[in-house]
mmCIF file of the N, C-alpha and C atoms, coordinates in Angstrom:
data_MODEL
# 
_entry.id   MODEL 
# 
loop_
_atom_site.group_PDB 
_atom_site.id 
_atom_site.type_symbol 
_atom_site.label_atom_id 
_atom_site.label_alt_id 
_atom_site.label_comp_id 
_atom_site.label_asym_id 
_atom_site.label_entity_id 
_atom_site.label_seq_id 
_atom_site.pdbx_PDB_ins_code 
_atom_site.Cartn_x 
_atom_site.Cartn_y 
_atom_site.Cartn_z 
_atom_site.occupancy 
_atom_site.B_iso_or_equiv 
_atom_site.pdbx_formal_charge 
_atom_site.auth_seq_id 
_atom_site.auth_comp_id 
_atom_site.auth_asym_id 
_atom_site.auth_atom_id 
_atom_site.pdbx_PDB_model_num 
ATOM 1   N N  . UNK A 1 1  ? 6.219  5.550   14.615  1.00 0.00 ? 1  UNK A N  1 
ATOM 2   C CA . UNK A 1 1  ? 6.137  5.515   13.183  1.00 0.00 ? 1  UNK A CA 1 
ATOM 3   C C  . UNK A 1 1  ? 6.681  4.170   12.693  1.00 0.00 ? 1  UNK A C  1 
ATOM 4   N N  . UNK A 1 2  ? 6.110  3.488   11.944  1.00 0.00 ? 2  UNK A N  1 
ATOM 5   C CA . UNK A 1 2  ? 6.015  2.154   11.310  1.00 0.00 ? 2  UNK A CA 1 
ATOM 6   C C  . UNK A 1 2  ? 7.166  2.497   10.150  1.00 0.00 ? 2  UNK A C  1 
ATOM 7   N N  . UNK A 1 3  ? 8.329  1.120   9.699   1.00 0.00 ? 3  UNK A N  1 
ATOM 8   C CA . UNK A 1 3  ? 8.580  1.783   8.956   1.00 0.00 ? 3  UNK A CA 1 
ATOM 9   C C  . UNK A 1 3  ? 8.140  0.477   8.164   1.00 0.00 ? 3  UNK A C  1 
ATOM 10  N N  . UNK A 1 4  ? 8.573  0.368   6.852   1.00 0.00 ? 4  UNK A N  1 
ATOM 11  C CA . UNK A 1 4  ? 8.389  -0.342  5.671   1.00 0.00 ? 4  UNK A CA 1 
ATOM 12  C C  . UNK A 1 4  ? 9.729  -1.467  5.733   1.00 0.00 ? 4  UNK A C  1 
ATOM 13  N N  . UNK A 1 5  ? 8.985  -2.488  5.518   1.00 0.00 ? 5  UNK A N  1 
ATOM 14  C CA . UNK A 1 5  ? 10.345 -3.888  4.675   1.00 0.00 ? 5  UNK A CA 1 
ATOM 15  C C  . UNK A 1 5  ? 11.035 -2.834  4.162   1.00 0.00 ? 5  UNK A C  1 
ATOM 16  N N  . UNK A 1 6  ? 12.300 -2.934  3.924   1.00 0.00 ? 6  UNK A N  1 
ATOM 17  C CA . UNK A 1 6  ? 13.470 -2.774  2.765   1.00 0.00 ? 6  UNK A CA 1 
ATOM 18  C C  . UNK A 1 6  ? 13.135 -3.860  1.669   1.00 0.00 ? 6  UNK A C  1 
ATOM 19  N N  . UNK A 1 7  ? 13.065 -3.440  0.353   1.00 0.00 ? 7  UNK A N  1 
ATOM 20  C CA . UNK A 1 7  ? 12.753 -3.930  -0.601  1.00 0.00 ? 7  UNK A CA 1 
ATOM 21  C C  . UNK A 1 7  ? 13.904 -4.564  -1.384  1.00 0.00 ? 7  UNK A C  1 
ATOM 22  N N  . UNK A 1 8  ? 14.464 -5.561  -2.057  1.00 0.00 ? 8  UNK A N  1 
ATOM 23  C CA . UNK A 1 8  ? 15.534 -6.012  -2.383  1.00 0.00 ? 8  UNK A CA 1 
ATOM 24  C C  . UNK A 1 8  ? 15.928 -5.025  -3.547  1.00 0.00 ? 8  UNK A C  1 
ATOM 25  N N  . UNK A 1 9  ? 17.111 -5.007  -4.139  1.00 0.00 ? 9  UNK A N  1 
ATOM 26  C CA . UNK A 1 9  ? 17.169 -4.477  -5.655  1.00 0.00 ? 9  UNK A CA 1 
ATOM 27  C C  . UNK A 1 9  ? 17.155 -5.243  -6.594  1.00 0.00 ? 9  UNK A C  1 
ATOM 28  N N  . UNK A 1 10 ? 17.310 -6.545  -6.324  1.00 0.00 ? 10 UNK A N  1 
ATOM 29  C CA . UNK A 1 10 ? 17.020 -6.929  -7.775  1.00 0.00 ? 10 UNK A CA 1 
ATOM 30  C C  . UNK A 1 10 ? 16.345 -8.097  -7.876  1.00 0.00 ? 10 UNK A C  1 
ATOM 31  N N  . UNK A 1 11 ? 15.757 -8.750  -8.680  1.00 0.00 ? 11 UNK A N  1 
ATOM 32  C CA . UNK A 1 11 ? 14.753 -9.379  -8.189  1.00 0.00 ? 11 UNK A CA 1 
ATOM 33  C C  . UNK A 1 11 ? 15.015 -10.885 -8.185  1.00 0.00 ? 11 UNK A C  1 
ATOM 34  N N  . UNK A 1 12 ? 14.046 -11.952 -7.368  1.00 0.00 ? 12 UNK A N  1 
ATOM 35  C CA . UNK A 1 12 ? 14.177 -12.765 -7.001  1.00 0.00 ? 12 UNK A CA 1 
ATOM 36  C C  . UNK A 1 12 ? 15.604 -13.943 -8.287  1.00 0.00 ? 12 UNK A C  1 
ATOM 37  N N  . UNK A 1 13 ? 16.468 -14.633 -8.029  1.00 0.00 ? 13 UNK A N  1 
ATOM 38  C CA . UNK A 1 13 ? 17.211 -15.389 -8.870  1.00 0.00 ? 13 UNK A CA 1 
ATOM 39  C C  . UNK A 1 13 ? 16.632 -15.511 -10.411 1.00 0.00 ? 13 UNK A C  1 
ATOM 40  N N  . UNK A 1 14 ? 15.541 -16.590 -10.009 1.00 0.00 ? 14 UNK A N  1 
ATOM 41  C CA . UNK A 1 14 ? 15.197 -17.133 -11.063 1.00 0.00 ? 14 UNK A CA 1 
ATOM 42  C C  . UNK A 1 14 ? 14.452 -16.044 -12.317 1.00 0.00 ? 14 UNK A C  1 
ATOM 43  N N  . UNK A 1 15 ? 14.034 -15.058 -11.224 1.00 0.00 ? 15 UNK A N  1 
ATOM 44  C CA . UNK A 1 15 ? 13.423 -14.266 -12.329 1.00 0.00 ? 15 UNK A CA 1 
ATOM 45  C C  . UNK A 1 15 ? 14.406 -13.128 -13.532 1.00 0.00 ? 15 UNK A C  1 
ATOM 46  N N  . UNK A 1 16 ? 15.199 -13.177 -12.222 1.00 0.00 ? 16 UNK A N  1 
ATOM 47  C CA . UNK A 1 16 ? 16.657 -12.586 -12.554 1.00 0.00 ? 16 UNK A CA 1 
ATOM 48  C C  . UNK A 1 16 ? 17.337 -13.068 -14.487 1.00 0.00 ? 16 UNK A C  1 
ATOM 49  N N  . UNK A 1 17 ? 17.074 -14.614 -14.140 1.00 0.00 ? 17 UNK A N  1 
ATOM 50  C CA . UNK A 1 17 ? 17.739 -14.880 -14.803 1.00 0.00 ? 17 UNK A CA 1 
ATOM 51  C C  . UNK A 1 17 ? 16.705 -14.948 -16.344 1.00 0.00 ? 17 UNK A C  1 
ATOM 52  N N  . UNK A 1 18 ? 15.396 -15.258 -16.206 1.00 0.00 ? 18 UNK A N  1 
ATOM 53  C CA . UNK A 1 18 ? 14.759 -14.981 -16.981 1.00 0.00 ? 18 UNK A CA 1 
ATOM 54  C C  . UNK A 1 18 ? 14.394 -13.562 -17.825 1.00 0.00 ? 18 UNK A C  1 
ATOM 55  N N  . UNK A 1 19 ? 14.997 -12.457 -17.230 1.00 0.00 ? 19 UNK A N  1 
ATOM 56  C CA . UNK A 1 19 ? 14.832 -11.287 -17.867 1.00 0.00 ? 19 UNK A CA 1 
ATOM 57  C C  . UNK A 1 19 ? 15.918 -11.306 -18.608 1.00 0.00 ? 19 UNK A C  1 
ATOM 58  N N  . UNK A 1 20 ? 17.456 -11.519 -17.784 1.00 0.00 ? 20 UNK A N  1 
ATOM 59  C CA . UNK A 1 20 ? 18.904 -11.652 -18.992 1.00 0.00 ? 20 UNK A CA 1 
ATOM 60  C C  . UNK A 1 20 ? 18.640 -12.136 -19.574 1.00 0.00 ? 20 UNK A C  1 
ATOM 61  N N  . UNK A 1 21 ? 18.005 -13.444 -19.870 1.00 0.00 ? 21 UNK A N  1 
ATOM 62  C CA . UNK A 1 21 ? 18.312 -14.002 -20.791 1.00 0.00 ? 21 UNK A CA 1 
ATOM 63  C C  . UNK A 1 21 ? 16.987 -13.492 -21.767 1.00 0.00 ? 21 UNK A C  1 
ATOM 64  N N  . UNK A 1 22 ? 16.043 -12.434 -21.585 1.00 0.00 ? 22 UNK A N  1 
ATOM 65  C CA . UNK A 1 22 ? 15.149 -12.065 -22.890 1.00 0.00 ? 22 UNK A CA 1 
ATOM 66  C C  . UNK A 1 22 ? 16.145 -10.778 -23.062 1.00 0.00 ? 22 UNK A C  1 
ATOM 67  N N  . UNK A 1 23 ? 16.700 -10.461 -21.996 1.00 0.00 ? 23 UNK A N  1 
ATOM 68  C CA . UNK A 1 23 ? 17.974 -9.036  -22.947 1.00 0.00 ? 23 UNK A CA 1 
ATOM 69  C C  . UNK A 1 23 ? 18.604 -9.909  -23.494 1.00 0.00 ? 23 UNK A C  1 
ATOM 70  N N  . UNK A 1 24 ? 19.304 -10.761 -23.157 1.00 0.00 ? 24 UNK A N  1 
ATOM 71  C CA . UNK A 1 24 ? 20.413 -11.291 -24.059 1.00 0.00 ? 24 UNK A CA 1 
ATOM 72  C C  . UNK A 1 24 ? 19.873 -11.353 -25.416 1.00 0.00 ? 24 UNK A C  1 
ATOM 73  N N  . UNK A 1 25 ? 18.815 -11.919 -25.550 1.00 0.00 ? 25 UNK A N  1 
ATOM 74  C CA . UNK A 1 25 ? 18.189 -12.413 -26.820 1.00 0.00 ? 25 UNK A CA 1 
ATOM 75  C C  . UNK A 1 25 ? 17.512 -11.373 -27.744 1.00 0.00 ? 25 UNK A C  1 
ATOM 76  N N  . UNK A 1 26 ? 16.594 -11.059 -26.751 1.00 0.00 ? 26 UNK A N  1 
ATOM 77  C CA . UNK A 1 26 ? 15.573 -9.929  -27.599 1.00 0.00 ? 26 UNK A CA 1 
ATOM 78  C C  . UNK A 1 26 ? 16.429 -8.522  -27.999 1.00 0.00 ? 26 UNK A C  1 
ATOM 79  N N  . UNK A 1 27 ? 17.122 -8.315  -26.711 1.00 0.00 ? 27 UNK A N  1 
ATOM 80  C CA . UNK A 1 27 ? 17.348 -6.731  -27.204 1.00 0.00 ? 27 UNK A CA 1 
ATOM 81  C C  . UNK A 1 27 ? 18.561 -6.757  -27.853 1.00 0.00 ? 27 UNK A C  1 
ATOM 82  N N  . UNK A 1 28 ? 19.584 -7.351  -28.852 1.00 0.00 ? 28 UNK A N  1 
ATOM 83  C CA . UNK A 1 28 ? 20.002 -7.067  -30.074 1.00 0.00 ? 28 UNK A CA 1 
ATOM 84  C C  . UNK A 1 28 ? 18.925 -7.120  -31.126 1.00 0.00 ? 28 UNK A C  1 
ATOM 85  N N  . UNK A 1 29 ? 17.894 -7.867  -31.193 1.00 0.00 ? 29 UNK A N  1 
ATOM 86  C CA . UNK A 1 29 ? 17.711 -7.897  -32.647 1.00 0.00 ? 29 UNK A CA 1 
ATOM 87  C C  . UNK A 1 29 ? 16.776 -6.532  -32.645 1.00 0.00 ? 29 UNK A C  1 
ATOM 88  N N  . UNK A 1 30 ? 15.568 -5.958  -31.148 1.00 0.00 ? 30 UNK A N  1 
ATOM 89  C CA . UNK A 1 30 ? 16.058 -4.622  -31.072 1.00 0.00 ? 30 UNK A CA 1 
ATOM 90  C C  . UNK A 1 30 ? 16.304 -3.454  -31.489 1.00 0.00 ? 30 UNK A C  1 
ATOM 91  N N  . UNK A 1 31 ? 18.094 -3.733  -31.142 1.00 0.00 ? 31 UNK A N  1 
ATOM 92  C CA . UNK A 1 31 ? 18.971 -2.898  -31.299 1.00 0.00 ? 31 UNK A CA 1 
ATOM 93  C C  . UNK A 1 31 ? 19.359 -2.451  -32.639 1.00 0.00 ? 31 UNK A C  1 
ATOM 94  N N  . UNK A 1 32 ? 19.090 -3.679  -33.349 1.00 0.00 ? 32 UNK A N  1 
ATOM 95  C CA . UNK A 1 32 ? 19.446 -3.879  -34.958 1.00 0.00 ? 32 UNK A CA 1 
ATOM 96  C C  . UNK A 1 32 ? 18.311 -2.852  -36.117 1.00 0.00 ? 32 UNK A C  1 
ATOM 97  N N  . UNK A 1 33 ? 17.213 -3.179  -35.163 1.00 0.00 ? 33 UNK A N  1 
ATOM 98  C CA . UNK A 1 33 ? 15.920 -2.365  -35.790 1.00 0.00 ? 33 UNK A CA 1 
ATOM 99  C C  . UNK A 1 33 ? 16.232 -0.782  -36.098 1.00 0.00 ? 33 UNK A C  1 
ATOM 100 N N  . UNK A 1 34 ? 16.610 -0.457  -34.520 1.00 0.00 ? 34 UNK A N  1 
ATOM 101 C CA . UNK A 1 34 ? 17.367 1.109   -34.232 1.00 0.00 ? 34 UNK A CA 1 
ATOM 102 C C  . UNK A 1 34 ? 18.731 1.227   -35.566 1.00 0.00 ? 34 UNK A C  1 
ATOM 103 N N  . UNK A 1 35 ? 19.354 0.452   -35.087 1.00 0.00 ? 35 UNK A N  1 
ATOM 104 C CA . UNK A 1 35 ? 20.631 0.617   -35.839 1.00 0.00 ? 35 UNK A CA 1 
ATOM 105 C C  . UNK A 1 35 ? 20.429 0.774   -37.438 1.00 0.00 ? 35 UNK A C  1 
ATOM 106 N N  . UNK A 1 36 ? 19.537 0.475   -38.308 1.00 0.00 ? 36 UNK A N  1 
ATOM 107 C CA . UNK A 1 36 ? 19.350 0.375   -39.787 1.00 0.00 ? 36 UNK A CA 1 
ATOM 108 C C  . UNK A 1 36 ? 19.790 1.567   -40.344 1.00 0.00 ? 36 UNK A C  1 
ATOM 109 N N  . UNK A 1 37 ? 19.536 2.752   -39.492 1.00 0.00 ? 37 UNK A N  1 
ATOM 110 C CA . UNK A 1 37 ? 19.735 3.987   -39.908 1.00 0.00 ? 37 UNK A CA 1 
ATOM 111 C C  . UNK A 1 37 ? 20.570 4.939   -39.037 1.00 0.00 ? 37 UNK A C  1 
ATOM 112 N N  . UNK A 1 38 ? 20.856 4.763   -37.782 1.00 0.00 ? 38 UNK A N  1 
ATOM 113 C CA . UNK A 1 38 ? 21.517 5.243   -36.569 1.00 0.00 ? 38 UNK A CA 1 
ATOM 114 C C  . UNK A 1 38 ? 22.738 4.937   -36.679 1.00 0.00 ? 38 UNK A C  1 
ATOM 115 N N  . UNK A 1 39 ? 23.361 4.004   -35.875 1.00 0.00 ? 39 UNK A N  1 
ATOM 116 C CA . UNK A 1 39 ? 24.739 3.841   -35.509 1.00 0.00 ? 39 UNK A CA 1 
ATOM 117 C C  . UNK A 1 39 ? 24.902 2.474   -36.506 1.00 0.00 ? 39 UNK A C  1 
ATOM 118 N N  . UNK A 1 40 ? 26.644 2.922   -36.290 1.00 0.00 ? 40 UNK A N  1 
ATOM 119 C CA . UNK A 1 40 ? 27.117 1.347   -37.098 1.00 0.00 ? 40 UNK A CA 1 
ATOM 120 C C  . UNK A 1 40 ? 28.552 1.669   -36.300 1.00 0.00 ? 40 UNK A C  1 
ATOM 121 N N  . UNK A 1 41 ? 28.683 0.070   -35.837 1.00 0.00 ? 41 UNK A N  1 
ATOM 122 C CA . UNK A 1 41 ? 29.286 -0.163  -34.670 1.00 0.00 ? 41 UNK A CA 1 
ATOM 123 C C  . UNK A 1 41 ? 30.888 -0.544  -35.329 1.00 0.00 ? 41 UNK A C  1 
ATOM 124 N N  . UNK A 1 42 ? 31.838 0.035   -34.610 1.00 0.00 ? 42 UNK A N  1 
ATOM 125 C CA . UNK A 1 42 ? 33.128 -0.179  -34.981 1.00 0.00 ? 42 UNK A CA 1 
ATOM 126 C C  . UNK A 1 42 ? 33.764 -1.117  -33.784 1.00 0.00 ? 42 UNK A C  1 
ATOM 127 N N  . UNK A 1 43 ? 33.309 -1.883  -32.830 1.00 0.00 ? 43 UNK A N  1 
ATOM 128 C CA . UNK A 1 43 ? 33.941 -2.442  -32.010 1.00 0.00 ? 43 UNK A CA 1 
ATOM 129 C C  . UNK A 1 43 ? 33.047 -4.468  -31.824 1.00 0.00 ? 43 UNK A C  1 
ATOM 130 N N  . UNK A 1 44 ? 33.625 -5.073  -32.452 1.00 0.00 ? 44 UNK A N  1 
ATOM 131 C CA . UNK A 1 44 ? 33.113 -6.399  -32.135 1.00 0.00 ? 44 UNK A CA 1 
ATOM 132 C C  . UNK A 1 44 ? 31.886 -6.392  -33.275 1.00 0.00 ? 44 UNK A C  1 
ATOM 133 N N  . UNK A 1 45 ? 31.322 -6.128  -34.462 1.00 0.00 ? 45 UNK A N  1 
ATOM 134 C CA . UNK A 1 45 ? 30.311 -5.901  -35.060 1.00 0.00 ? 45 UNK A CA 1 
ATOM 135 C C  . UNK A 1 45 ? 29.879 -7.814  -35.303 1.00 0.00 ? 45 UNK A C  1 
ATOM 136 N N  . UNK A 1 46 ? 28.493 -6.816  -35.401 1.00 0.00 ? 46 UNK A N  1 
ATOM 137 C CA . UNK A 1 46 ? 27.769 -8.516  -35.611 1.00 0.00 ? 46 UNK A CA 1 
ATOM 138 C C  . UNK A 1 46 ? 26.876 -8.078  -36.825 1.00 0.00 ? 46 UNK A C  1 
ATOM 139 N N  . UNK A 1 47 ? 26.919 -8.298  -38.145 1.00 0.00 ? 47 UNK A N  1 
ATOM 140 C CA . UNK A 1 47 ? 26.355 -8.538  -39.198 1.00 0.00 ? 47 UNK A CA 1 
ATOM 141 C C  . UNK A 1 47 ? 25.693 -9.821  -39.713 1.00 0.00 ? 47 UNK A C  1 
ATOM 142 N N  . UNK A 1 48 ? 24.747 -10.037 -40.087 1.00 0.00 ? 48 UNK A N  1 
ATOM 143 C CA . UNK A 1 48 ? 24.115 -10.715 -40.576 1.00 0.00 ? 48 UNK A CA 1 
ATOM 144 C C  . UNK A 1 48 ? 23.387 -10.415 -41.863 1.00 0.00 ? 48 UNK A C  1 
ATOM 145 N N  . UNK A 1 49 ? 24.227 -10.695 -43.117 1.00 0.00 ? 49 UNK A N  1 
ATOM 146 C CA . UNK A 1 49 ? 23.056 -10.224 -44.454 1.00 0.00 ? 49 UNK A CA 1 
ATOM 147 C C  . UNK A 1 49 ? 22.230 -10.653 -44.772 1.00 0.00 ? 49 UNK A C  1 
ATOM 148 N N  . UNK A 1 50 ? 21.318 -9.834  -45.894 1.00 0.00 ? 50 UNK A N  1 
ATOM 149 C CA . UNK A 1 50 ? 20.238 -10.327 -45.836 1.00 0.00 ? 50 UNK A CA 1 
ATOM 150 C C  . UNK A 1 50 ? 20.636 -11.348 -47.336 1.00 0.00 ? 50 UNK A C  1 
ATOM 151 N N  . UNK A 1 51 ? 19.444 -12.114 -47.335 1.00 0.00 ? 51 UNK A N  1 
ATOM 152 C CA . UNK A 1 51 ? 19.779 -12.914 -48.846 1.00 0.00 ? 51 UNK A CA 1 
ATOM 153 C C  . UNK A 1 51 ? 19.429 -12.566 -50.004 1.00 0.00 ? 51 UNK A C  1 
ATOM 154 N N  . UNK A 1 52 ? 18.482 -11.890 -50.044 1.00 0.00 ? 52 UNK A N  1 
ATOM 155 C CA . UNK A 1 52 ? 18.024 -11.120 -51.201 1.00 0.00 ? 52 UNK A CA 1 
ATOM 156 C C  . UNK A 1 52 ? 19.093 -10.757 -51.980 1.00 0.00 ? 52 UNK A C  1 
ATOM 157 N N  . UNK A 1 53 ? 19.527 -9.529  -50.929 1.00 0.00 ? 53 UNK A N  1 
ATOM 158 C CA . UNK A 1 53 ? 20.787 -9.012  -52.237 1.00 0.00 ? 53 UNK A CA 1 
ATOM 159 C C  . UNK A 1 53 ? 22.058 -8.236  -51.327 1.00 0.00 ? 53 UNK A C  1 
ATOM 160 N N  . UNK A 1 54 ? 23.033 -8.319  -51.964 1.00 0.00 ? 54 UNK A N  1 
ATOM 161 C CA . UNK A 1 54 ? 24.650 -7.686  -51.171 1.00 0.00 ? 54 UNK A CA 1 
ATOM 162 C C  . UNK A 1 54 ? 23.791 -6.302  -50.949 1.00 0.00 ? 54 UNK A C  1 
ATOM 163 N N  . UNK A 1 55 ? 23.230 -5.302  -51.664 1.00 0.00 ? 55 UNK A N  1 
ATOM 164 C CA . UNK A 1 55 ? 23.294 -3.895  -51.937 1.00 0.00 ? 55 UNK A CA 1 
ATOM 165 C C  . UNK A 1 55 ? 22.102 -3.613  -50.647 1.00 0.00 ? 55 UNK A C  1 
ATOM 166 N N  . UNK A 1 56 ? 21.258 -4.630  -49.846 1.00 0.00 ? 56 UNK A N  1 
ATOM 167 C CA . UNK A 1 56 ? 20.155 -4.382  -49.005 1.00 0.00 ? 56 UNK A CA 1 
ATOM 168 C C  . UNK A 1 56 ? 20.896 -4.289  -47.890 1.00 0.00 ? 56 UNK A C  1 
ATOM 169 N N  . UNK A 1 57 ? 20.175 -3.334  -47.161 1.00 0.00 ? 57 UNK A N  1 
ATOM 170 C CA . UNK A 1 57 ? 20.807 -3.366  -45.755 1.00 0.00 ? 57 UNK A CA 1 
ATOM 171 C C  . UNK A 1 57 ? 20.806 -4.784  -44.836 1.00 0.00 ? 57 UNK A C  1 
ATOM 172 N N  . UNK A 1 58 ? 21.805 -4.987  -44.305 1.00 0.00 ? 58 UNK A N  1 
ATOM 173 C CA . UNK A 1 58 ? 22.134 -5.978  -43.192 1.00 0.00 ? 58 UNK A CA 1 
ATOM 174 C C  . UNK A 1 58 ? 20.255 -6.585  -42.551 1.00 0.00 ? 58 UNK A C  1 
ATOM 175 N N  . UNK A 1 59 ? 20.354 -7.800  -42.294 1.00 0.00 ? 59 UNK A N  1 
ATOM 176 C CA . UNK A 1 59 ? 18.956 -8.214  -41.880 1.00 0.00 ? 59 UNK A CA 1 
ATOM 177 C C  . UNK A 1 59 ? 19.100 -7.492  -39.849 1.00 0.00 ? 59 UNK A C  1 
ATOM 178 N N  . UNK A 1 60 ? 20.672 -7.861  -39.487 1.00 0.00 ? 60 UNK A N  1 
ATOM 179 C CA . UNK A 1 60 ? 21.219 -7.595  -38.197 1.00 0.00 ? 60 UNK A CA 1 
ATOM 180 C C  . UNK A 1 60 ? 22.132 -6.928  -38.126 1.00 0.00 ? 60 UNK A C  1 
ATOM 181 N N  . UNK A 1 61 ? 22.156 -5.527  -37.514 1.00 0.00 ? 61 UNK A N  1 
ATOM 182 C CA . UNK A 1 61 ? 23.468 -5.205  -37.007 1.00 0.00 ? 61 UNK A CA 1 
ATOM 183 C C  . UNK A 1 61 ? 23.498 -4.786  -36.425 1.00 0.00 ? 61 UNK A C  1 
ATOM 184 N N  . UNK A 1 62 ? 24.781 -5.580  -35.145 1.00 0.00 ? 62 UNK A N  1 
ATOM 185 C CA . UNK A 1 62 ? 24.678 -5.377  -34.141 1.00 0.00 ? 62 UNK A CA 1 
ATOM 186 C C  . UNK A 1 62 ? 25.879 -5.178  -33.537 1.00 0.00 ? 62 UNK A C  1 
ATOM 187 N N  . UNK A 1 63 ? 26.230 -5.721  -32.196 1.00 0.00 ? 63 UNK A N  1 
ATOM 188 C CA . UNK A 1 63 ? 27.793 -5.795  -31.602 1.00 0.00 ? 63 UNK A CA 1 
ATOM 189 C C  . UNK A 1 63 ? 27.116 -6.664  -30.552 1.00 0.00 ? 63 UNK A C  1 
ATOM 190 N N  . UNK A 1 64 ? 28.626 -7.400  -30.794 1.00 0.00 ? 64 UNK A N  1 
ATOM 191 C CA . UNK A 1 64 ? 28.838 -8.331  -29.675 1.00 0.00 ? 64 UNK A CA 1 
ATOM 192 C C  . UNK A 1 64 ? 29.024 -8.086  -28.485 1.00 0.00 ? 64 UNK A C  1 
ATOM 193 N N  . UNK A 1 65 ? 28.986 -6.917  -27.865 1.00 0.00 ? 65 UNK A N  1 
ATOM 194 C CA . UNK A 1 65 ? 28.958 -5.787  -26.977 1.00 0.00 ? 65 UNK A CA 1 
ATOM 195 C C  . UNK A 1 65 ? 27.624 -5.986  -26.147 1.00 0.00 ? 65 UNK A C  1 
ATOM 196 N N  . UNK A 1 66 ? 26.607 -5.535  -27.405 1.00 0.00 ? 66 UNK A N  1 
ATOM 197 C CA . UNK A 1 66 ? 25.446 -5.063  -27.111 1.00 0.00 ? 66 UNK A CA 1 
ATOM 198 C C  . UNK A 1 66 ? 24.261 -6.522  -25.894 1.00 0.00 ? 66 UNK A C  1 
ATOM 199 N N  . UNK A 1 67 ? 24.314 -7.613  -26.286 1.00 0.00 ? 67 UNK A N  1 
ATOM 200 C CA . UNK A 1 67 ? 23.922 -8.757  -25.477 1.00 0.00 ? 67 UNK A CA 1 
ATOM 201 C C  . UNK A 1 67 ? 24.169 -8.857  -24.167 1.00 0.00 ? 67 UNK A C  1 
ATOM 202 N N  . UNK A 1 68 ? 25.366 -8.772  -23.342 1.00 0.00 ? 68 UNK A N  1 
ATOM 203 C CA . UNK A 1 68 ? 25.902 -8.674  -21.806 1.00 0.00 ? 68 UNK A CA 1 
ATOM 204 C C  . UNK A 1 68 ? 24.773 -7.091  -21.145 1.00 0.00 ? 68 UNK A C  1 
ATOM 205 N N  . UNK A 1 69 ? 25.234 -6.177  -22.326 1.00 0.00 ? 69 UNK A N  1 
ATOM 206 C CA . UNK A 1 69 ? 24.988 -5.289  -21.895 1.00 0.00 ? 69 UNK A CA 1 
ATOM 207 C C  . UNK A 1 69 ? 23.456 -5.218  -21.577 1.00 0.00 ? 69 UNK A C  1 
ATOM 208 N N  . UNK A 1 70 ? 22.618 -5.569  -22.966 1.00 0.00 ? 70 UNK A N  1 
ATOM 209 C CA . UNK A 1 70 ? 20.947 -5.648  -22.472 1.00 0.00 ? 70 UNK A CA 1 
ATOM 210 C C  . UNK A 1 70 ? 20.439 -6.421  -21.319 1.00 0.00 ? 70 UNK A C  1 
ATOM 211 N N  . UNK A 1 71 ? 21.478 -7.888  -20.994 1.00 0.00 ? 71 UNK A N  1 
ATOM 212 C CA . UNK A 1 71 ? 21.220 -8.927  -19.930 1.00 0.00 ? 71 UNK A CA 1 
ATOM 213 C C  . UNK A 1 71 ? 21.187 -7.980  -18.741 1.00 0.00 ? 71 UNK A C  1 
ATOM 214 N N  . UNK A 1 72 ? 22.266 -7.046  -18.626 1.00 0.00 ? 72 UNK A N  1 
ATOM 215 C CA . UNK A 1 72 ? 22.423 -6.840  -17.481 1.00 0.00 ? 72 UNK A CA 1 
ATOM 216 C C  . UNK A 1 72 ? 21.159 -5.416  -16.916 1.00 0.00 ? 72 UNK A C  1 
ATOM 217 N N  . UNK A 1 73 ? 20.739 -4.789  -18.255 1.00 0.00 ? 73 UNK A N  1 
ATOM 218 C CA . UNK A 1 73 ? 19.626 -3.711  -18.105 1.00 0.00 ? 73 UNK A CA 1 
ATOM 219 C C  . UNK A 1 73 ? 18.614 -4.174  -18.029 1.00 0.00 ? 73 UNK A C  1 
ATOM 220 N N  . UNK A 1 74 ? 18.227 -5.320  -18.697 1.00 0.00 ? 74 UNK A N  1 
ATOM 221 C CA . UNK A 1 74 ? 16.949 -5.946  -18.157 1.00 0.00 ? 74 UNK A CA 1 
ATOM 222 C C  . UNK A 1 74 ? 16.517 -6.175  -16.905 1.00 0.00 ? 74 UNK A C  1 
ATOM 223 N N  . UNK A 1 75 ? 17.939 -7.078  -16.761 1.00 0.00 ? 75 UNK A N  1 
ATOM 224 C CA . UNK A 1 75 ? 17.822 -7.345  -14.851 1.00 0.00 ? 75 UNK A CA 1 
ATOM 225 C C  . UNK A 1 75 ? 17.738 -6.129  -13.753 1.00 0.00 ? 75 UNK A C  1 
ATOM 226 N N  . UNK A 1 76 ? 18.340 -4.859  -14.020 1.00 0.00 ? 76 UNK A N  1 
ATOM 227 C CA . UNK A 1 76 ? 17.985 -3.969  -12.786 1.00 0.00 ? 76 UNK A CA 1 
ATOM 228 C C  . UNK A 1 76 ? 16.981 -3.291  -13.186 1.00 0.00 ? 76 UNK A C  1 
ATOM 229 N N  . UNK A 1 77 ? 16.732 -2.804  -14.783 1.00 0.00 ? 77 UNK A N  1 
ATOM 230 C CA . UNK A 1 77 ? 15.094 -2.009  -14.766 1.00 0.00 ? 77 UNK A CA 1 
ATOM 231 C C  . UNK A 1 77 ? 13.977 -2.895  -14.678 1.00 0.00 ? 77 UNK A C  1 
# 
């Protein structure tokens, strides 16, 4: 019985690093989409208003949390 390569877990460097860095980036603003109506973060918050007006919801909100964390989910899913 033949068996199969072992397959690495995570993928080659460079590509590696190209997925963190679209979590890093992409998945707060995301997260922010979710968040408008969901959660509002009590640890490290990242706000960004909008200009229109004080009374509109946040354009971003997020946590400074949330960036490491997407880098690092991008890279193993």
């Amino acid at each position: 019985m033949k068996t199969l390569p072992r397959q690495p877990l995570l993928p080659p460097q460079n590509t590696a690093l190209r997925l963190g860095a679209a979590g890093f980036v992409v998945g707060p603003l995301v997260d922010s989409l979710h968040n408008q109506c969901l959660l509002k973060y009590d640890v490290a918050p990242i706000t960004l208003p909008s200009s229109l007006s004080s009374s509109v919801d946040p354009l971003l909100a997020s946590s400074w949390v949330v960036p490491p964390l997407l880098a690092f989910a991008y890279i193993v899913l």
